[in-house]
N, C-alpha and C positions, 0 to 999 in steps of 0.2 A: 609165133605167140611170144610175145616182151612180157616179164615179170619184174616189175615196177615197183623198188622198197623204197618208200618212203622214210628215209634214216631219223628226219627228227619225231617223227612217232614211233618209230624203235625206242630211240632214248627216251623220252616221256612212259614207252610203257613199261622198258625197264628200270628208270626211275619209281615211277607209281609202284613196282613189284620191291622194290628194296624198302623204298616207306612205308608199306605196310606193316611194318615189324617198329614203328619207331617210338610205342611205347612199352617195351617187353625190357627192358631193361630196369626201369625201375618198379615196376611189378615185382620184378624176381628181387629185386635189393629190397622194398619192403616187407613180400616174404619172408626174403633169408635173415633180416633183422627181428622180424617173429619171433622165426624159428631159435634160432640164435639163443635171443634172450631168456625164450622161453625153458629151452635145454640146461644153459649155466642157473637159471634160478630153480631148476630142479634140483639141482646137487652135480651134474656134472662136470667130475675133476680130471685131472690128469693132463695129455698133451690134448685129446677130444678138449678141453675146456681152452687151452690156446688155441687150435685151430677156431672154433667158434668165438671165440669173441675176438681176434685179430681183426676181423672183416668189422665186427661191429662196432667196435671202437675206432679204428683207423681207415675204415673205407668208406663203409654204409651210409654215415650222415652228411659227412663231408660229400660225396659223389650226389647225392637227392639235393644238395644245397648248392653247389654246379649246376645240375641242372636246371636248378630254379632262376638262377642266375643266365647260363649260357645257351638257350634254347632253342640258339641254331648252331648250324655244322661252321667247321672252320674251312670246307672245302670251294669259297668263291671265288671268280678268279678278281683280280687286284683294280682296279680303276685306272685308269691310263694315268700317266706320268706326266704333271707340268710344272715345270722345273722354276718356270718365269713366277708361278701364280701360288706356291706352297713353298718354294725353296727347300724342298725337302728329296734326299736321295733315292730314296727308298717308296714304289706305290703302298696307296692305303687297300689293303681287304673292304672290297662290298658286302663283306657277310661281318655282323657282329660276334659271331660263334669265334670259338678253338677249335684248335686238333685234340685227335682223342688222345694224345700222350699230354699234351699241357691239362686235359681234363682233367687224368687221372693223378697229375703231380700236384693239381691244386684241390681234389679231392682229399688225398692223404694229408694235406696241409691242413684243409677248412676242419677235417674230419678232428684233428688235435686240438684247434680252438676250441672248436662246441665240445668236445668232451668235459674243457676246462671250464666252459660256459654253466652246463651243466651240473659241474661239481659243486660251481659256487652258488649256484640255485638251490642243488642238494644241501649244503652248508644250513641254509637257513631254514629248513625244514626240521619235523622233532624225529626224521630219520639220522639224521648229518650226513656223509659222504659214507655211506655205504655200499653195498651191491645192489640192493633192489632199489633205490631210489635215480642210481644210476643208468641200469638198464632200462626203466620207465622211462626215464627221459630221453636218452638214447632211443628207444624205441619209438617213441610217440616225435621227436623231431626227425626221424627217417621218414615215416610215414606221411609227415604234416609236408612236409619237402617233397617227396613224392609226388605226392598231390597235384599242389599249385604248380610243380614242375611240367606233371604233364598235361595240365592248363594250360601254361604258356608255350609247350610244344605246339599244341592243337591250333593256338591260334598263329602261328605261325606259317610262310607261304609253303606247299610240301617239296618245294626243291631246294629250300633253305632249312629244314624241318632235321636236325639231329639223330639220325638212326644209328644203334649202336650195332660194331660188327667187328668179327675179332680178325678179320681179314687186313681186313684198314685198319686196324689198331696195328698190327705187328708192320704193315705197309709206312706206316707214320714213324716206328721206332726204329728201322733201317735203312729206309730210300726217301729222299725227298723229294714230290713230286714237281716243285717247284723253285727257285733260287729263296735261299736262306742266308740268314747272316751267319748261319754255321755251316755254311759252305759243304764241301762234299765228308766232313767230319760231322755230319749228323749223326751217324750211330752209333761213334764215340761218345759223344757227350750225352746222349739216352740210355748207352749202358752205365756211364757214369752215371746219372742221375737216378737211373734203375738200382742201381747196387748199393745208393746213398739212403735209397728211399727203405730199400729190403732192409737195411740195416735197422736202420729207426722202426718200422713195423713189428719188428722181432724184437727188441729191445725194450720200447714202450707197449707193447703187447702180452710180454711175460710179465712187466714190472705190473699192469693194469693186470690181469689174471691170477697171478699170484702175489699180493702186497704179503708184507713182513708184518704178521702178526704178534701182538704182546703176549703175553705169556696169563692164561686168563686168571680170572680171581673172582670172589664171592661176597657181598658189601649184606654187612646182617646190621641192623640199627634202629632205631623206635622214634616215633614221630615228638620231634619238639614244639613245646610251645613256648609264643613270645614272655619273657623272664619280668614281673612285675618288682617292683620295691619290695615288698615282705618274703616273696620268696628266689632265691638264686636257683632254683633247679628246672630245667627244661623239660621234667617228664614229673610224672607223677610220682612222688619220694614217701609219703607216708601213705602206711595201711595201719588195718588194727587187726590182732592178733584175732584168728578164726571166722572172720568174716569175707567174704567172698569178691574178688575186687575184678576189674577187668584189666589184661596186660595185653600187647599187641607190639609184634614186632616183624621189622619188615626183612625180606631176602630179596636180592638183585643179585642175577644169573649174570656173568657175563666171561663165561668160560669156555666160550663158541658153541657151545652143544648144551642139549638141554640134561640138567645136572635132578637128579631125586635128592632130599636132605630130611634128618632127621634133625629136631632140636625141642632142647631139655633146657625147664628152667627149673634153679636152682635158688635156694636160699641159703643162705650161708654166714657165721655169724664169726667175723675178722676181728684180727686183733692187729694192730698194725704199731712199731716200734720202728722207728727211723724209716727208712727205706725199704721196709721188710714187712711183708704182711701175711700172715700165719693162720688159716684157717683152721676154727678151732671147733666148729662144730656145721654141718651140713644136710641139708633134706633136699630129696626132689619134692618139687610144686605139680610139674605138669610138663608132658612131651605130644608130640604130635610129628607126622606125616609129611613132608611135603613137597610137589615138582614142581619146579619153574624151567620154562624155556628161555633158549638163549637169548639173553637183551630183554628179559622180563623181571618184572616185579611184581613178588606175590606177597599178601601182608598175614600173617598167623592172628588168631587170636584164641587167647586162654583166657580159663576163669583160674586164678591161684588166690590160697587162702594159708596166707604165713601161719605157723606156728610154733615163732619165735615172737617174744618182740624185747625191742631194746632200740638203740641206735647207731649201734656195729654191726650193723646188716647191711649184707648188700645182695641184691638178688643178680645171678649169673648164667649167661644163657649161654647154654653150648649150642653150634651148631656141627653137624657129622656129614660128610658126604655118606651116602647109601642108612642104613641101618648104626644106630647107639650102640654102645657094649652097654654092658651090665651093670659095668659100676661106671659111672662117666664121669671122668673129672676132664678141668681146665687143660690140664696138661695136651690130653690126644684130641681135643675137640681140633675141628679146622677154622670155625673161627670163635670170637669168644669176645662177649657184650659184659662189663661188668657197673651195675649199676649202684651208688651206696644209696639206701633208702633207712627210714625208720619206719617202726612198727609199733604201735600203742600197744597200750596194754586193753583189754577190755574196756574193763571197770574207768579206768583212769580215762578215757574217752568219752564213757558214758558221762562223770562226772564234769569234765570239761564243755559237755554238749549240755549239761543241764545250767552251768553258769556263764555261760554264753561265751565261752573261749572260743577262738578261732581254729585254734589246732594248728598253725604252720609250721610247718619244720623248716632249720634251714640246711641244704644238706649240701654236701662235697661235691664237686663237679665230675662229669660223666667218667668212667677210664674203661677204655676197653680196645681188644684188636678188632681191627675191622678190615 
């Protein structure tokens, strides 16, 4: 009895058993770019927040956009040689595809354009180059790449069809199966280029992970309007004494975490001598409450009724991280709005409103920290 192996359906069926895996790769890169992003836009910090975004930043997008690009293997053998009709020394590959170590060097590569691609997308958004606008897009081009990637795997013949294997990867970065123009120094120049690459990974990895933050601050200030001929002042300058007006001013958080604030407004009636300005008498108007999250803006609004009037007034808003003290002045406030306004007197208003006077004041231009 003769047992008769047919070898080329050997290889056809252990070809067909290796391509069956040939789109498990970028599944798992879509996943892990999920996950990834999903984890650093939690809050986590630390070296967990470099290992995560390493991969997503410098491998993820870049490698699903290869594949889109290279959808076969680089394993076919070369076309015969004719020297008469190409003049060329060197056969051409019948396969369009790469090796999987040129994959992974033009991954790392593509992966640093689209990042920058990205950013400047992010740029023009009302996020600008932040972390979540980054990772979205990050994200959503892994996945979009992914995709069409394994598209054009599919339609591809399955013995030219790109199957990833870490066998043949590390086979491709030490032994050459074939003559190369890097001669029997192939693995030389792969560790080079490996140690070049690891370099750049860790270095734009940390820098992308942990960017050099400014030092934060708090912007308190009140909504201007455009300035006509009769009057110079951007905000509403004149009230009347014990009548009830609306004031409104805005807080912008931007001190990476979300801040609680207390703010007091203040009336105050100045005397002011060269460069020197003497408060000479003061009341609170009205305080209030407030939280703003990081990168928001929240706007307050009071009802205050002066009871001063004159036109050495000027109304002064402190603002407090956490809780006010008791007597709150300019000095401890953390930031500090000062506006000079006038205040009518009753009567004199009334009478101004009965002979048809307009009432505008012209007042001093805004001063304040901000």
């Amino acid at each position: 009895m003769k047992l008769i192996i047919n070898s080329d359906r050997v290889e056809r069926a252990v070809m067909v058993d290796q391509n069956r895996w040939w789109y498990v790769d970028l599944v798992i890169v879509s996943l892990l770019a999920g996950l990834a992003g999903g984890l650093i836009h939690l809050g986590t910090a630390g070296m967990a927040r470099i290992v995560l975004a390493m991969p997503l930043f410098l491998l993820f997008p870049g490698y699903a956009f290869v594949a889109l690009l290279f959808p076969e293997n680089g394993d076919a053998p070369d076309e015969p040689f004719d020297e008469d009709r190409t003049g060329l020394w060197a056969p051409r590959s019948e396969s369009n595809g790469i090796d999987r170590v040129s994959r992974f060097i033009l991954s790392v590569v593509t992966s640093v354009v689209l990042v920058a691609v990205v950013a400047l997308a992010a740029n023009v958004t009302p996020w600008g180059i932040t972390l979540r606008p980054l990772l979205a897009g990050l994200g959503i081009a892994t996945v979009g790449f992914s995709l069409l990637g394994l598209v054009r795997r599919w339609r591809c013949p399955a013995d030219r069809r790109f199957t990833p294997s870490a066998g043949a990867f590390w086979s491709d970065l030490f032994y050459a199966s074939k003559d190369t123009p890097y001669g029997s120094n192939r693995a030389v120049y792969n560790i080079a280029i490996g140690l070049s690459l690891l370099l750049l990974v860790t270095s734009a990895g940390y820098a992308a992970t942990n960017p050099v933050e400014h030092e934060g601050f708090t912007e308190l200030y009140v909504d201007t309007d455009p300035v006509s001929g009769d009057d110079r002042s951007m905000y509403q300058s004149t009230y009347v004494r014990g009548e009830s007006a609306e004031f409104a001013v805005n807080v912008t958080n931007r001190e990476h975490e979300q801040r609680q604030y207390t703010t007091v407004v203040m009336l105050q009636r100045v005397n002011e001598s060269g460069r020197e300005t003497t408060v000479q008498a003061e009341t609170e108007l009205a305080s209030d409450e407030i939280t703003v999250s990081d990168g928001a803006t929240e706007s307050q609004q009071f009802e205050i009724a002066p009871t001063m009037a004159g036109d050495d007034l000027r109304l002064a808003v402190l603002l407090y991280e956490g809780d006010a003290p008791a007597d709150p002045t300019t000095a401890d406030a953390y930031r500090t709005l000062r506006l000079p306004i006038t205040v009518e007197d009753g009567q004199s208003a009334m009478a101004q409103r009965a002979t048809g006077g307009s009432g505008a004041v012209r007042s001093a231009p805004t001063g304040g920290d901000s």
